[in-house]
C-alpha positions as CSV (number, residue, x, y, z in Angstrom):
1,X,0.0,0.0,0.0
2,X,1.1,3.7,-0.9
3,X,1.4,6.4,2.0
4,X,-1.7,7.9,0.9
5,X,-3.7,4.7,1.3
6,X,-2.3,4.1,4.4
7,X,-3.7,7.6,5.3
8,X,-7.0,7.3,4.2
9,X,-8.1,4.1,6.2
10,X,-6.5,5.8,9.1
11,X,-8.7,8.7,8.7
12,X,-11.9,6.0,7.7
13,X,-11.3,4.0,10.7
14,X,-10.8,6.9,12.8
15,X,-14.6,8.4,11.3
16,X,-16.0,4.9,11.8
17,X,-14.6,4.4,15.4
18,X,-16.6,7.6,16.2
19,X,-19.4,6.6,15.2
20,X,-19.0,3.2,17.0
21,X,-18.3,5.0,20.6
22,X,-21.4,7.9,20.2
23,X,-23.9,4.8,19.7
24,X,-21.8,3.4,22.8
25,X,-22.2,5.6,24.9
26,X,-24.9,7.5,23.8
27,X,-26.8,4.7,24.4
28,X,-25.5,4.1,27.9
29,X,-26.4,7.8,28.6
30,X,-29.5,8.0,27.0
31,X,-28.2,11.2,25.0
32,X,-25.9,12.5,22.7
33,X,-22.5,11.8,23.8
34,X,-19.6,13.1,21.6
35,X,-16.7,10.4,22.6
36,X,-13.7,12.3,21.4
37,X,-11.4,14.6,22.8
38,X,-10.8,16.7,20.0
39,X,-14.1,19.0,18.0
40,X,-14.4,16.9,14.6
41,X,-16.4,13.0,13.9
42,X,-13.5,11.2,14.2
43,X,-11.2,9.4,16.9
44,X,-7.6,8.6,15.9
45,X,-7.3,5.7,18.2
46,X,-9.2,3.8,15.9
47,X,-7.4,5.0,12.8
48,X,-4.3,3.8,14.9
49,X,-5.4,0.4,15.4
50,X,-6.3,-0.2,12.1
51,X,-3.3,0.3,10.6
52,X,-1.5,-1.6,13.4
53,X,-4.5,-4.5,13.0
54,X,-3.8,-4.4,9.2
55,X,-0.5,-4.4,8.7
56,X,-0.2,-7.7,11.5
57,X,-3.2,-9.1,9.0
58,X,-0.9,-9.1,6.3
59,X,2.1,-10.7,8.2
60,X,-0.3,-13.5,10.0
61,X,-1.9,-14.6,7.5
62,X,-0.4,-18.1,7.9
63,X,-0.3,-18.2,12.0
64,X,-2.9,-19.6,13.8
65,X,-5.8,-18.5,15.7
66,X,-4.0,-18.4,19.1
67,X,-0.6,-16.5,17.8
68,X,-2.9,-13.9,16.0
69,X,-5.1,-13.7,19.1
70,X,-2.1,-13.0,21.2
71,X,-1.0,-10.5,19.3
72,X,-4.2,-8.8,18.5
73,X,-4.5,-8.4,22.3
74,X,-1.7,-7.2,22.8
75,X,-2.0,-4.5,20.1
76,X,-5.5,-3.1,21.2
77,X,-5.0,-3.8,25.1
78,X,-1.3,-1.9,24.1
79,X,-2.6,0.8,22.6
80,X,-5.7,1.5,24.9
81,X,-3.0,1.6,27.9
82,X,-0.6,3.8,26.0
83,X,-3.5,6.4,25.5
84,X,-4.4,6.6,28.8
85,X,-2.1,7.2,29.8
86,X,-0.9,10.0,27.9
87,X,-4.0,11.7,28.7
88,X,-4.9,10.7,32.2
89,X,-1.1,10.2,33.6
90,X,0.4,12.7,31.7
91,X,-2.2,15.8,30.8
92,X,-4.5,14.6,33.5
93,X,-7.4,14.4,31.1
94,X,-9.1,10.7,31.5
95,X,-11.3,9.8,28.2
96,X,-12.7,7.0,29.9
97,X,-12.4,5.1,33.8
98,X,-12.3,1.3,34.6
99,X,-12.6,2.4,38.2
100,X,-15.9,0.3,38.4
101,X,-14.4,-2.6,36.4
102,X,-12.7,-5.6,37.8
103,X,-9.0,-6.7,36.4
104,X,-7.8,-3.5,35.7
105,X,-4.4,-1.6,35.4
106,X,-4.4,2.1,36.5
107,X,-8.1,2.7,34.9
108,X,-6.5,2.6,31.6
109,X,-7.4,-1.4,30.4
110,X,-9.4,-3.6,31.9
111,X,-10.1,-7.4,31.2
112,X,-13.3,-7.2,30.1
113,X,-13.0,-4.6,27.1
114,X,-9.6,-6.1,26.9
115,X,-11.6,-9.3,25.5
116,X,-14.4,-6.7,23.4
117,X,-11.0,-5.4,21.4
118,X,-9.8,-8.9,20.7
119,X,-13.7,-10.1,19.1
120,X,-13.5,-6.5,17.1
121,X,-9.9,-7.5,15.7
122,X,-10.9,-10.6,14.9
123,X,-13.9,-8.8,13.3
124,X,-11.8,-6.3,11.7
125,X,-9.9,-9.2,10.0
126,X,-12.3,-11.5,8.3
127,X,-15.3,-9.3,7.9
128,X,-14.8,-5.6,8.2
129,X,-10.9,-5.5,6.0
130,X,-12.5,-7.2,3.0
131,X,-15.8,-5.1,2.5
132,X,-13.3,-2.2,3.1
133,X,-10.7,-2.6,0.9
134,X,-13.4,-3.4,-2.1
135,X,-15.0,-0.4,-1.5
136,X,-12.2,1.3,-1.5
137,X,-10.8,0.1,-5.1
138,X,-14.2,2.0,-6.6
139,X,-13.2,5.0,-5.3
140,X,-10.9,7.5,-8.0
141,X,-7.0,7.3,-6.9
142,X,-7.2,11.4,-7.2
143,X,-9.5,11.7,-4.4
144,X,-7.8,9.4,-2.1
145,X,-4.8,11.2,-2.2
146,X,-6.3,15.0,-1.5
147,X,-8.7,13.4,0.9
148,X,-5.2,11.7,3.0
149,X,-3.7,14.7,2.5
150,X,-6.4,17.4,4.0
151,X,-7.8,15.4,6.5
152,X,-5.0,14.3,8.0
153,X,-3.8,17.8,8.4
154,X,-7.3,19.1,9.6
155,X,-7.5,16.6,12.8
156,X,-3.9,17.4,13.4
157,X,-4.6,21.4,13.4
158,X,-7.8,20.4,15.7
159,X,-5.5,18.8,17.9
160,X,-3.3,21.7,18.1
161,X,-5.8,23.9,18.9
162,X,-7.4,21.5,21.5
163,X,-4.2,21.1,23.8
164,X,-3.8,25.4,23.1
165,X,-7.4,25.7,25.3
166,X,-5.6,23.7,27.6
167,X,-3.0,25.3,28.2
168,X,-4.7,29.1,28.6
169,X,-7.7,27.4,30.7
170,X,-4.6,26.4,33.2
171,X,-3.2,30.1,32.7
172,X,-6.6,31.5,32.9
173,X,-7.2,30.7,36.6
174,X,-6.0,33.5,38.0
175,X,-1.8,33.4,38.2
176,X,-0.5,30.4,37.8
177,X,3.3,30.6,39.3
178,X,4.2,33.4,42.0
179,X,7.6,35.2,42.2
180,X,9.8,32.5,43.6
181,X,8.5,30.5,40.2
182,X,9.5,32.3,38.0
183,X,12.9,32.7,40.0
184,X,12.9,28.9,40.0
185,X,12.6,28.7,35.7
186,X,15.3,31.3,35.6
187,X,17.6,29.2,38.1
188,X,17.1,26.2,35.8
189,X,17.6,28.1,32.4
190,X,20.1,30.8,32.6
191,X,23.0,28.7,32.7
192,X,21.7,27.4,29.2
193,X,20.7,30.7,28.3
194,X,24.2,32.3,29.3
195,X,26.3,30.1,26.5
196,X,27.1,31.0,23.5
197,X,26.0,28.7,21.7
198,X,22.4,29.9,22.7
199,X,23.2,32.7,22.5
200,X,23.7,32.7,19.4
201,X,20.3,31.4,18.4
202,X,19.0,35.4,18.4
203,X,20.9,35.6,14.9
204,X,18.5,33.4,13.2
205,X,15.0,34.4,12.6
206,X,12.4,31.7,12.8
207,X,9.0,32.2,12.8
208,X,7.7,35.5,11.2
209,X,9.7,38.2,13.5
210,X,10.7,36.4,16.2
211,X,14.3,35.0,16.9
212,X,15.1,31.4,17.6
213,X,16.4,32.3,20.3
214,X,13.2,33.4,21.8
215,X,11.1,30.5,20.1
216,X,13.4,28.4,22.5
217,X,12.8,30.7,25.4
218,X,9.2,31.0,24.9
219,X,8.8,27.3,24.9
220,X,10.7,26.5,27.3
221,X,8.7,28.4,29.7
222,X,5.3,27.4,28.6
223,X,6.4,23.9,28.9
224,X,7.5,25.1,32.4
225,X,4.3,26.1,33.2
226,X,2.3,23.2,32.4
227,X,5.4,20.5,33.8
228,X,5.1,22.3,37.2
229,X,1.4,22.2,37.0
230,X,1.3,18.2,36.1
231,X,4.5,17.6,38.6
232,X,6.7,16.5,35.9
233,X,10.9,17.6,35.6
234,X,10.7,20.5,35.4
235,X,14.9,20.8,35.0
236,X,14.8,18.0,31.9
237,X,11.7,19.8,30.6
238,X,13.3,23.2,30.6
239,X,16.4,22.3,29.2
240,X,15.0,20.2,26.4
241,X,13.1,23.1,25.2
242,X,15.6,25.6,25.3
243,X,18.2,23.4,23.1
244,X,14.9,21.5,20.9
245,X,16.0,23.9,17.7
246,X,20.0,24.2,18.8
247,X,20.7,24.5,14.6
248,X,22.4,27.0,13.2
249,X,21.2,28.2,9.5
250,X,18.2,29.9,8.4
251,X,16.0,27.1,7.8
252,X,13.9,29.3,5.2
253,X,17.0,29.9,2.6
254,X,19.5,27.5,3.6
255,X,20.6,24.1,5.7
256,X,20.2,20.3,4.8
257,X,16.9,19.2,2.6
258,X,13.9,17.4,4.7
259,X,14.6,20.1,7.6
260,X,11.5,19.3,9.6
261,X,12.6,15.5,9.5
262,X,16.6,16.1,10.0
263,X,16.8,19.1,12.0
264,X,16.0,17.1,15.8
265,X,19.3,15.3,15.4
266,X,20.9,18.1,14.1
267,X,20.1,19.4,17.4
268,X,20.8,16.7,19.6
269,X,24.6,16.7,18.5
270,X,25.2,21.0,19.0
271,X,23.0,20.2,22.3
272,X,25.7,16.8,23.4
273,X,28.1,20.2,22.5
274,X,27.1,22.3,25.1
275,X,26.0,20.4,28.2
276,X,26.0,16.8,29.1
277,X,22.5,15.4,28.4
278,X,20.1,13.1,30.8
279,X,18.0,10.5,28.6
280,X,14.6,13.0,29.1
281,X,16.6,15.3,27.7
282,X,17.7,14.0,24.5
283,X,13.9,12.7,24.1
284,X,12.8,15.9,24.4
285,X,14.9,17.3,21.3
286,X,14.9,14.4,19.1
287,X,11.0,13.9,19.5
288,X,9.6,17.1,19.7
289,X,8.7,17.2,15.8
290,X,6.5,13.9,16.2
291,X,4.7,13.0,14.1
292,X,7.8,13.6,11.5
293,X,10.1,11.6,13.8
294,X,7.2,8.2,13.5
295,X,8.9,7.0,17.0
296,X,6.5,8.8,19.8
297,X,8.1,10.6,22.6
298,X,8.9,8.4,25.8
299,X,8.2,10.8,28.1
300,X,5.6,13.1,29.3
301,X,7.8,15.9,29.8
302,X,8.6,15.1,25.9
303,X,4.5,15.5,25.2
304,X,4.5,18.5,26.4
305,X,7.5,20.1,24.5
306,X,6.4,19.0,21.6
307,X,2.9,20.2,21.7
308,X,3.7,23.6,23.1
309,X,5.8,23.7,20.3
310,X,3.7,23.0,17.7
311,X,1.3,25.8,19.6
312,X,3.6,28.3,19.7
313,X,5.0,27.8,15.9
314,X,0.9,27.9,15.0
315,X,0.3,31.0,16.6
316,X,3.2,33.2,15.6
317,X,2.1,32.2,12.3
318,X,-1.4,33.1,13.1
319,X,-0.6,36.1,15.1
320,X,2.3,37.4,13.8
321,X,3.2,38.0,17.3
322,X,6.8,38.5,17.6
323,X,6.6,39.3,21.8
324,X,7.9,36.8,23.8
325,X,6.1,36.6,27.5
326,X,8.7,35.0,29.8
327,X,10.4,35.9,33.5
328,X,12.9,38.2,33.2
């Protein structure tokens, strides 16, 4: 299958996964529930486990039922733990709770929907894959590949702008770090900020009118904010942002081709150059473009560098904002 096939049953599956969890739930409610974290019909923890599901199809197809029913359960059980906890453990926003259930781990997966996901793959495999993938050689190859293109890119923009609320509703509530705070993000940063290899970041402009050097800064201390807010390292998280875009070139006229995908290791070595690294650290920096690095982040504190990120890059785009709001 070509990339943009790929894409489109993720975004199919994702679409039809909603649509499976509002007559879920809505049912159990008796009212409209929409399941999904972010505004639009879809959820991409379906679109996930269909392209894990098909791609272990393809390479099972000889096994038998037990192998392929251990590893189906591991896949969906798998995936349903790793997604709560991203957003119970680590942004403290629970889609769903197995409190009530019995055999559970942490809320996040529980026997009994453990054993629901392993009769849907099963499902998936021998009745729903087929009856998809004739439908979809009617449809025109054009189409499929706008359709994996813009899609993709809308639910990632809606994500964006999703974890953005976030992050003002926690600001919003009156202050959210006092005097001795903002000290505290200053004691972590300045030696970083102080060499001149940082420094000299505030030659390079990155985003509309402002510096790299204060892309890096402002990151830094929104990821601050929300670390000390979630109780995460705040030190690794601090760090990693203010080295994340440690290149020097202007990315717009010059530098290697595939920036986006090269530039995080390009990084990571000028950052091994300048201080000596923890393993958070270096996560932090050679993650922080994910998706484009495929590999997710390990850490939490590497979630939330890389989504502030991608908020701040949107919204000096969108803004043309060039101010950077950060302790002096």
């Amino acid at each position: 299958m070509k990339l943009s096939e790929y894409m489109f049953l993720f975004v199919f599956f994702s679409f039809i996964g909603w649509i499976l969890e509002v007559i879920f739930r809505s049912f159990n409610a008796r009212a409209f529930v929409n399941p999904g974290f972010l505004k639009g019909s879809y959820l991409p923890i379906y679109g996930i486990g269909a392209l894990i599901l098909t791609f272990c199809a393809a390479h099972l197809q000889e096994s038998s039922l037990p192998v392929k029913g251990l590893v189906y359960l591991f896949v969906t059980t798998g995936l349903e733990f790793i997604t709560g906890f991203i957003f119970d453990g680590c942004l403290r926003l629970p889609l769903w709770d197995y409190s009530g259930q019995r055999f559970r781990i942490k809320n996040y997966v529980c026997l009994q929907f453990s054993i629901y996901w392993l009769i849907l793959a099963f499902a998936f495999e021998y009745l729903v894959l087929p009856v998809y993938l004739s439908f979809f050689d009617l449809l025109n190859p054009v189409a499929v590949h706008i359709f994996a293109i813009v899609v993709p890119g809308v639910m990632f923009a809606d994500w964006t702008v999703r974890f953005a609320k976030i992050i003002w509703e926690k600001k919003g509530k009156g202050r959210l770090l006092s005097g001795d705070d903002e000290s505290e993000f200053m004691n972590i940063a300045k030696p970083l900020i102080d060499h001149p290899d940082v420094q000299r970041l505030a030659d390079f402009r990155h985003h509309h009118y402002k510096t790299r050097f204060d892309h890096s800064l402002e990151v830094a201390w929104h990821s601050f904010l929300i670390s000390r807010k979630l109780s995460l390292d705040c030190d690794a998280t601090v760090r990693g942002a203010l080295l994340h875009d440690l290149f020097f070139y202007d990315w717009l006229r010059e530098g290697p081709r595939l920036h986006g995908f090269r530039h995080p290791r390009i990084s990571l070595k000028n950052a091994r150059e300048v201080t000596v690294l923890s393993k958070k650290e270096e996560d932090i920096i050679i993650k922080h473009m994910w998706p484009l690095t495929i590999i997710p982040p390990r850490y939490p504190e590497s979630w939330v560098v890389c989504f502030v990120d991608t908020y701040c890059t949107m919204r000096d785009y969108v803004t043309g904002n060039g101010k950077v709001r950060v302790p002096k």
